[in-house]
N, C-alpha and C positions, 0 to 999 in steps of 0.2 A: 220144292222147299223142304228143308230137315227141319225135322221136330222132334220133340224131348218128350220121352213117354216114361213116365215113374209110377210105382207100386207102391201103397202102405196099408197094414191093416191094423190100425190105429182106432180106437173110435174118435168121433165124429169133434166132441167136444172137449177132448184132450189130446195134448201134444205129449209124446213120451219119447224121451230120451235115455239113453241106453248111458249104463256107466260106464262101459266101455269106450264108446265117446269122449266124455270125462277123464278117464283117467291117463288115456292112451292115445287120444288125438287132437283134441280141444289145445293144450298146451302148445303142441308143437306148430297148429297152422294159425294161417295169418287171419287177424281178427275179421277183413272184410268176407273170408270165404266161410266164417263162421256162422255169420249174417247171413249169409244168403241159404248155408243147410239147416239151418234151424226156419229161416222163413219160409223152403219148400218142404220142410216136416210139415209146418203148420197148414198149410195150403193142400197138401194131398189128397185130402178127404173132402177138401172143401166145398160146398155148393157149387159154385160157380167154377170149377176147374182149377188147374195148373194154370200159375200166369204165365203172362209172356215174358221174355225176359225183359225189353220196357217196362211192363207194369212195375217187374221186383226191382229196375234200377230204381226206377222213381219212388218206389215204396221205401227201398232202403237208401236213397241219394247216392248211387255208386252209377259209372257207367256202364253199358252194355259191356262192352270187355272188360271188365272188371267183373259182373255176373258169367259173364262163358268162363274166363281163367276158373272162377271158383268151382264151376262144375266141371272142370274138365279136370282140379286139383282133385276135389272128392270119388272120382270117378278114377282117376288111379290110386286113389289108398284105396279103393274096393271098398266103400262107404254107400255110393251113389249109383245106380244101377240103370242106366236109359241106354235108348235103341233110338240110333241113325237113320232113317227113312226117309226116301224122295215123298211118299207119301203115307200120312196116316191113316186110321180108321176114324173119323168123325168123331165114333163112341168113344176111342180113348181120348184121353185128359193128358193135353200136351202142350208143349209152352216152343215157342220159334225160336231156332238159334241160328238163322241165318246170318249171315255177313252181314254189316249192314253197308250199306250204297255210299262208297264215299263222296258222289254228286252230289248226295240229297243234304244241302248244306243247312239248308232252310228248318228239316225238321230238328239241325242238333242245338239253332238258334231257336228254337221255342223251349228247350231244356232249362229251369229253373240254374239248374249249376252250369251251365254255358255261357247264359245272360249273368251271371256274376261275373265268370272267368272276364268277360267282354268289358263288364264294367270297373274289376279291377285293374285291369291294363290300360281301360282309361285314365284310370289313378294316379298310374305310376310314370306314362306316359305324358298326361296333363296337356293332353288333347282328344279330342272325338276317334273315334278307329275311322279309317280309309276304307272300302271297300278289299284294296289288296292286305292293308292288316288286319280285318279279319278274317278272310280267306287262312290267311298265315296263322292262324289261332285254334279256326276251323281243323286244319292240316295237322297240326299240333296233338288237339283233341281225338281226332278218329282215326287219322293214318297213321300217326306213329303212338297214338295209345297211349298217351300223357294225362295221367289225372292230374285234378284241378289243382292241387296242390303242389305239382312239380310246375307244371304251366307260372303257377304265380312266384314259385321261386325263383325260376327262368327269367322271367321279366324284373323282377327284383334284383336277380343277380349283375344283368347285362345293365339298368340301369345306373345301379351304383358303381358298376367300371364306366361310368359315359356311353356308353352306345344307347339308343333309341332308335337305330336303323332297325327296321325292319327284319330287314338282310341278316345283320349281323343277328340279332336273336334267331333267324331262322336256323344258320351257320352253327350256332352254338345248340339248338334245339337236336339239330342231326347229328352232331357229334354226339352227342351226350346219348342217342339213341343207338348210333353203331359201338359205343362202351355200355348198352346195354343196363345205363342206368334208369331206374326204374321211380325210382321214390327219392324225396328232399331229401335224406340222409346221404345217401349214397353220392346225390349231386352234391352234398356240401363237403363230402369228403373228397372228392373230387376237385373242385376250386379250390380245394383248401390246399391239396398238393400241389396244385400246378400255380398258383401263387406264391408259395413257399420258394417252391422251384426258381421262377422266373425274377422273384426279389434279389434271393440269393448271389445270383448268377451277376445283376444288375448292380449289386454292391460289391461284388468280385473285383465288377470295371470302374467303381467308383461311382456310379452313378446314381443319383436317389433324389427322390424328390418327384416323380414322375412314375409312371405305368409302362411296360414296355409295348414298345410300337409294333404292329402288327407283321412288320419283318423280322423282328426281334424274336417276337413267341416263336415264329414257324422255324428259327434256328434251334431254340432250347427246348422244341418240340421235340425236333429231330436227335437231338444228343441225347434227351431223355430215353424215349419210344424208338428210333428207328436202331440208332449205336446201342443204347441198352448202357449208357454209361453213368456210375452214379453218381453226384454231388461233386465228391473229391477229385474226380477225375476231370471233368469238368472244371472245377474250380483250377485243378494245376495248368489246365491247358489256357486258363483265360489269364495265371498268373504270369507264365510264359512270353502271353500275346504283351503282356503290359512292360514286360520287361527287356523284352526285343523289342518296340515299335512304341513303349510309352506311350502308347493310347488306346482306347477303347477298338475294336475292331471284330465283329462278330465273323466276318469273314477269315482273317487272319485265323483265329480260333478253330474255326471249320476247318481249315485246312491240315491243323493239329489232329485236330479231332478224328478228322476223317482217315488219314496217315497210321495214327492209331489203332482205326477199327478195320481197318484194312489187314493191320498186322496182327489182330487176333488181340487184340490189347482188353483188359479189363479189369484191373485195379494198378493198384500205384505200383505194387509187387511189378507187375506187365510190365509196367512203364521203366521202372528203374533196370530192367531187363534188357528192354529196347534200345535204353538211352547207352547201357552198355556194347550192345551191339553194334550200335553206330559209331563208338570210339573208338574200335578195334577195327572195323573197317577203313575209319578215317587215320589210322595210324599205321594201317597196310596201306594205304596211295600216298604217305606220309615221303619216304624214298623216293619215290617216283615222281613227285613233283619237285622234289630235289634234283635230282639229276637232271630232269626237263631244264631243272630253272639254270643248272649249272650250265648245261647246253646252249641255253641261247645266250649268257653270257658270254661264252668262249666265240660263239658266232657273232656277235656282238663286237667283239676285241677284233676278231678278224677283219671286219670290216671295216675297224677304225682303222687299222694298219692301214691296208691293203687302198686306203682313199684317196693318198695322193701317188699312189705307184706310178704315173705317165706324167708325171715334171724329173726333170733331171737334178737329184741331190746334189747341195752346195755347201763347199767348205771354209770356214771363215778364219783368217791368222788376226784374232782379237788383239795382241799386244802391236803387235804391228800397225793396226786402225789407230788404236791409241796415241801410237810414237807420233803416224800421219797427222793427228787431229792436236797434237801439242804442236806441233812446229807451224802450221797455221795461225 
């Protein structure tokens, strides 16, 4: 097991902090890793040892990784000074920063801030949790390391689009942890583009009044994220789509889109580029379809000619028919 060995020689019943602290590091870090170096200031000298790091979430209401980040943040500005060991010395005053067991679901459900988290998403949900959602909540919490605040934005979020699937908060839970967002801000700036985005695009086709359908996103996903295209571009390819085919057509648009990013395309500048390239092309086979088109005409003629070649041509003395058919 690793444990956290720290040194201070402070007396007993005061805490001293350095203005160095203060002036040079206090400002720049984030207020929960502040809480926890002034709570192992205080605790160094203390009777009863260094806590564990449970005791200091539960002391300061943070999660266990929420107290490791913060010592592992002081421990590179060279603030915070402990030694990694399989095993300790008894006599030293040490606090456990093992991993915790992502099995052991049961202890993160006796957690004061976990039995909220559970009970706000009953709120929002406005049904009891299942056993698989809170599993999913569970997962949430410790394996991808979502404080309770983003946890209830998440559900918040997905509920006000209509989803209460399960699933789909899962879906959105993991996205938003391979973009690496960390905190409600970040997540609300995050919705806040990809809504912008997906509106945008949706009033391009005319369309409004509705959310886009989940084939929908995974189109203007890709044009955003995978082409790298922005707004404008986007927006001309979807004008295009409406103006050839009069109708809404995501597919159609893809295929612009995709034609595009094939040819290295990437503002309107590219595009009016391309479009000129393609005229010049089309006005080099321009001839050549002429002459195709003259050719089969002339084969054409020939064969009308040539249709009744095996009857034997006949000559008619018209005034003569006539004389014959008055004297009748």
């Amino acid at each position: 097991m690793t444990k956290l060995t720290l040194t201070n020689h402070v007396q007993t019943n005061t805490t001293v902090l350095e203005n160095e602290f203060i002036d040079n590091h206090m400002a720049n870090a984030n207020g929960e890793y502040v809480k926890v170096y002034l709570f192992l200031l205080r605790h160094l000298k203390g009777s009863n040892g260094i806590p564990t790091i449970s005791q200091i979430a539960d002391a300061l209401d943070d999660t266990e990784k929420d107290v490791i980040r913060a010592l592992n943040y002081w421990k590179n500005q060279g603030l915070l000074d402990y030694e990694i060991r399989t095993e300790a010395p008894a006599a030293v005053p040490s606090a456990d920063i093992a991993a915790s067991d992502v099995s052991d679901i049961e202890r993160f459900r006796s957690r004061k801030e976990f039995r909220e988290i559970l009970h706000v998403t009953e709120q929002y949900l406005q049904k009891t949790l299942s056993h698989t959602e809170m599993d999913a909540i569970t997962y949430f919490y410790e394996s991808l390391g979502m404080s309770a605040d983003l946890i209830e934005y998440l559900i918040e979020y997905c509920v006000e689009n209509n989803h209460k699937s399960i699933h789909y908060i899962k879906k959105v839970a993991l996205s938003w942890h391979e973009q690496n967002i960390t905190t409600v801000a970040q997540a609300k700036c995050n919705t806040v583009f990809y809504n912008k985005n997906y509106y945008t695009v949706l009033n391009a086709y005319g369309i409004r009044g509705r959310a886009p359908a989940a084939s929908e996103i995974s189109f203007i996903k890709r044009w955003y994220e995978e082409y790298g295209f922005s707004s404008s571009v986007i927006i001309e390819a979807v004008n295009r789509t409406m103006d050839t085919i009069h109708q809404p057509s995501f597919d159609y648009t893809e295929s612009i889109l995709k034609r595009w990013f094939d040819k290295g395309v990437h503002n309107l500048t590219d595009i009016a580029a391309a479009d000129s390239d393609y005229m010049k092309a089309k006005e080099h086979k321009t001839p050549n379809r002429e002459n195709a088109r003259t050719q089969k005409t002339a084969a054409a003629g020939r064969k009308a000619e040539n249709k009744f070649n095996n009857f034997d041509s006949r000559s008619y003395d018209m005034d003569d028919l006539e004389r014959r058919l008055l004297q009748q």
